[in-house]
C-alpha positions as CSV (number, residue, x, y, z in Angstrom):
1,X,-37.8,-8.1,-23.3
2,X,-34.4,-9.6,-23.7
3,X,-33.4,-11.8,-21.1
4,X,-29.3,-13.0,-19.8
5,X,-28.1,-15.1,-17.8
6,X,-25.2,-14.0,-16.2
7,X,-22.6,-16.4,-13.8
8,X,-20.9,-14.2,-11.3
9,X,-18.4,-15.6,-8.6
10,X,-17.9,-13.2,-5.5
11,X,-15.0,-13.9,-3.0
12,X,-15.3,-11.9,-0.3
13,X,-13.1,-12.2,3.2
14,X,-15.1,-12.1,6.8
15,X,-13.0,-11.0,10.1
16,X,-15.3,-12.0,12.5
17,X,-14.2,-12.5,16.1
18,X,-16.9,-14.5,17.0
19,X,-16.1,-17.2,14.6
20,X,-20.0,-17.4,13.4
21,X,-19.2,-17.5,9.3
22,X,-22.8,-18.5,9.0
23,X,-24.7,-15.1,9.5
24,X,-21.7,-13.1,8.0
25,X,-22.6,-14.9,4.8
26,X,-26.3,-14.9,4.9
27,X,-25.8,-11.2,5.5
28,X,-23.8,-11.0,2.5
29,X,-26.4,-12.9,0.5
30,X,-28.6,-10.6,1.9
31,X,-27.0,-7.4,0.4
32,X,-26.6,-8.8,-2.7
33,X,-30.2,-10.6,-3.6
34,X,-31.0,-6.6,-3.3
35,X,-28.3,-5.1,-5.2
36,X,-29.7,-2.6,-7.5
37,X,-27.7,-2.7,-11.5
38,X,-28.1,0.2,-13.7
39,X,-31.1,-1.1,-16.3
40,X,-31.5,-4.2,-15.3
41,X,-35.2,-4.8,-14.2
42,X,-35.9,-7.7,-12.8
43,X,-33.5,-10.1,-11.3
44,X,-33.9,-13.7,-9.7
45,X,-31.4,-15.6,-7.8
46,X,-31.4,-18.8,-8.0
47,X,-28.7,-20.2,-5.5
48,X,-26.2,-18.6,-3.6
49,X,-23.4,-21.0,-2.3
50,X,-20.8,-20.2,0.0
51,X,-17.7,-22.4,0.4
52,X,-14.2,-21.8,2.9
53,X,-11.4,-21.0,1.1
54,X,-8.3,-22.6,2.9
55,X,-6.1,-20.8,4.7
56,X,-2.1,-20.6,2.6
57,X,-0.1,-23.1,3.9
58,X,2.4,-21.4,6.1
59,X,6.0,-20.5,5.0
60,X,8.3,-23.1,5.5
61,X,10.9,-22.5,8.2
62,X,14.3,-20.5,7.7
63,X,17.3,-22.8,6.6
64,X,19.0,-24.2,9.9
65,X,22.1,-22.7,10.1
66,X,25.0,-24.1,12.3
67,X,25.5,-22.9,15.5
68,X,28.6,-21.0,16.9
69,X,30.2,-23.0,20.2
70,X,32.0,-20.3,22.0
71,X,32.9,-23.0,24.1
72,X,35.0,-24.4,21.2
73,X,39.0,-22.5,20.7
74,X,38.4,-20.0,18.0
75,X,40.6,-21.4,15.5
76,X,38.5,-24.3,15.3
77,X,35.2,-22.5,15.1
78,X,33.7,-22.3,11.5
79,X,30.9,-19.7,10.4
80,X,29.0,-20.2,7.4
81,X,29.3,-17.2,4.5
82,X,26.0,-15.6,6.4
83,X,27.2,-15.8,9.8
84,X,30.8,-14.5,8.3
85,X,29.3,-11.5,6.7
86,X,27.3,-11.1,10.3
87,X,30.8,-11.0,11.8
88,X,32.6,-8.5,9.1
89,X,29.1,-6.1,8.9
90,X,30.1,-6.3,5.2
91,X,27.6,-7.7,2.6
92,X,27.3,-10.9,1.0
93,X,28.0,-9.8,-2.5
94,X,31.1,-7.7,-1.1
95,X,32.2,-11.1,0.6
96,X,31.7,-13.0,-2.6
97,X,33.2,-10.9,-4.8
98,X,37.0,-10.8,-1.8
99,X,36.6,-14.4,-2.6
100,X,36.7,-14.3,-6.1
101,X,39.0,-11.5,-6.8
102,X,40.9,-11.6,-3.7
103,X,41.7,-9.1,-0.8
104,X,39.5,-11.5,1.9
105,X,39.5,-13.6,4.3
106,X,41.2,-16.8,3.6
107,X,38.4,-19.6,3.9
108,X,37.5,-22.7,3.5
109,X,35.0,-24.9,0.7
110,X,33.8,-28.2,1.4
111,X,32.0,-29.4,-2.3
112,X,29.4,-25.8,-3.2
113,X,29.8,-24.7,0.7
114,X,31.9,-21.8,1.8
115,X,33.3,-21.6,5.8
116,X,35.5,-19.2,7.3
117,X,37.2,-20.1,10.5
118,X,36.4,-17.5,13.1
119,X,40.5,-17.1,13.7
120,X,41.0,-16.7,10.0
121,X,38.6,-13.6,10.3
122,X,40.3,-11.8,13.5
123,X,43.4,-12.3,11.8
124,X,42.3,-10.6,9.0
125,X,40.7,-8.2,10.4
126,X,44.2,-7.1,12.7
127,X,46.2,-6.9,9.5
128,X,43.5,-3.5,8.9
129,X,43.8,-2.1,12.1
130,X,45.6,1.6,12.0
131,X,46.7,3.9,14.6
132,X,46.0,7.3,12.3
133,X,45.4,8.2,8.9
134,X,48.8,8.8,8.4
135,X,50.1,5.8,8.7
136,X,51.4,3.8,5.4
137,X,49.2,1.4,4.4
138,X,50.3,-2.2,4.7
């Protein structure tokens, strides 16, 4: 008779409402001291250890953006690229690529940041507006 010695590490996950991790994993050891393996014979067990594996740290929290005072006159009211493409319902790459080829909003960089002032974006926005299809385009 040839004999092995095989290592095996089980993870397994409990949902138990109770709380009691105890007899969920002496059931578990249970089940598996009489776990039947195609031509193995005999088996022994030795230990069975059971350990809780943390929980993942949670995600951290969205970026803060500014918040819009409506209290403040619009001209002076600045929205962030995200809040601006919010306002337009137009996507941030279509945003990004107005500012680099032109045809946007005017707007503002302080350093890597981008602002729009909320003014600069009604303004922009009247200089679309149309009556009919017919009309020349501006």
């Amino acid at each position: 008779m040839t004999t092995f010695r095989i290592t095996a590490t089980i993870e397994f996950t409990i949902d138990r409402a109770d709380g009691d991790i105890a007899l969920s994993v002496e059931d578990a050891a249970h089940k598996l001291r009489g776990a039947q393996i195609h031509g193995v014979r005999e088996m022994e067990w030795t230990e069975i250890h059971a350990h809780r594996v943390p929980e993942p740290p949670a995600p951290p929290p969205p970026p803060r953006q500014p918040p819009i005072n409506h209290e403040v006159a619009p001209e002076e009211v600045l929205l962030t690229s995200d809040q601006a493409t919010e306002f337009l319902n137009v996507g941030s790459q279509t945003l990004a690529q107005w500012r680099s080829k032109g045809g946007g909003p005017t707007f503002l960089r302080y350093g890597r940041r981008v602002m729009y002032r909320k003014s600069d974006l009604l303004a922009w926005l009247a200089e679309r507006e149309y009556q009919n299809t017919s009309q020349p385009r501006r």
